[in-house]
C-alpha positions, 0 to 999 in steps of 0.5 A, a space after each residue: 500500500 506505501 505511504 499513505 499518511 501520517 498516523 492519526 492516532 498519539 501526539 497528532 490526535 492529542 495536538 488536534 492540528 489541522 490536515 491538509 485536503 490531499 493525504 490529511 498530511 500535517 497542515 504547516 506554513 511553508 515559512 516557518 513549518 508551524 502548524 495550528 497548533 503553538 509551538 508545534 512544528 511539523 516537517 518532512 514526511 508528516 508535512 508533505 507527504 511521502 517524498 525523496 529523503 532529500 526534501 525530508 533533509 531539506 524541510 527538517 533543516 529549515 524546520 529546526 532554523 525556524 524553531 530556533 528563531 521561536 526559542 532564542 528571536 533570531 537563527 544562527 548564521 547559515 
């Protein structure tokens, strides 16, 4: 069957974030990969769907430079 979505059940249900119209992926600004609900971030897989390991890489690494401008107001330099 493949990939066919984040699990619906645990954190994700607890979080009630909101879905997406495709695959009910995790609902997240393309900015700064916050969902609706605060202070939770979704990235990868759980955002996009299943995909090329590279994009995974990619949006957990812009997901972390926009959670460590939240925590400290500004990122490191890249």
């Amino acid at each position: 069957m493949g990939f066919i979505g984040p699990v619906r059940a645990g954190p994700a249900r607890a979080a009630r974030r909101r879905r997406d119209d495709h695959r009910s992926n995790v609902k997240a600004d393309t900015d700064d990969y916050r969902t609706s609900v605060p202070k939770v971030f979704a990235a990868g897989d759980m955002r996009r769907g299943q995909s090329l390991v590279v994009w995974a890489i990619r949006e957990g690494r812009q997901c972390a430079r926009a959670i460590d401008e939240m925590l400290m107001g500004a990122a490191l330099p890249r």
